[in-house]
C-alpha positions, 0 to 999 in steps of 0.5 A: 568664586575666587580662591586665593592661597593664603599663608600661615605660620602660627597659631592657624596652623591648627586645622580645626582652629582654621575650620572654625575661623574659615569654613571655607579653607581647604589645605593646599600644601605645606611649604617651606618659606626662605628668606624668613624667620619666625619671631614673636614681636609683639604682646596680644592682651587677648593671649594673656599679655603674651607674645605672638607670630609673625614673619620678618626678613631673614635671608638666612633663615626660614619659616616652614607653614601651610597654605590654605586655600581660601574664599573672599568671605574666608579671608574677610573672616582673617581679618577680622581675626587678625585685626588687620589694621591694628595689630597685624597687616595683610600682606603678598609674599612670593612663594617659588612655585605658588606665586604671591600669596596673602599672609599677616605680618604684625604692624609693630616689629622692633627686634623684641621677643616675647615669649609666647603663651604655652597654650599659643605655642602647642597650638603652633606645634600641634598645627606643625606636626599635623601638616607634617612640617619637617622635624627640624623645624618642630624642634625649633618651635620647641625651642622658643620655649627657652628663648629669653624675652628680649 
């Protein structure tokens, strides 16, 4: 069976979220992503017509996540979940150390924020301190909260 790493940074964060989606995944370590900022970029009408993650360049910034662990199947799953194709594109990032590794980036990216829903963005921060993100950075992720939709 070929496993693969896969990152994420947002709502599958949340392990039991991730246990139901890939059964398969297995946690392989938290990382911190340079050259990256969190953003919400688009609208998901399945989130109640809220704002979503992704990642998008930033060489001043970064993105803290997880890399899980996954099977061929679990990843078909991810896209699926996903909608790879329509609202998110599977992609192959570099993370020193560990390689290329796949991760989601949202298909639509003009610059816009909007704002994510309370439920989606507890779920992110529940997922932040479960893996044991830095403080730092969860205090960040509590800070979208005020963040103006732009």
């Amino acid at each position: 069976m070929d496993e693969m790493l896969y990152f994420t940074y947002g709502s599958n964060l949340l392990w039991s979220q991730m246990q139901t989606r890939c059964p398969g995944a297995r946690v392989h370590a938290a990382v911190r992503l340079e050259g990256y900022e969190l953003c919400f970029p688009m609208i998901s009408f399945t989130r109640s017509g809220m704002g979503v993650a992704s990642i998008r360049p930033n060489q001043d910034a970064y993105v803290e996540g997880v890399l899980y662990t996954v099977t061929p199947d679990d990843l078909r799953r991810l896209d699926h979940y996903e909608s790879e194709g329509t609202k998110y594109r599977r992609n192959k990032i570099t993370i020193p150390k560990f390689g290329e590794v796949w991760t989601y980036l949202s298909r639509l990216d003009d610059g816009h924020h909007y704002p994510p829903s309370e439920e989606y963005l507890n779920a992110v921060i529940q997922g932040a301190t479960e893996h044991g993100l830095s403080a730092t950075y969860i205090q960040t992720l509590h800070a979208i909260r005020d963040r103006p939709e732009e």
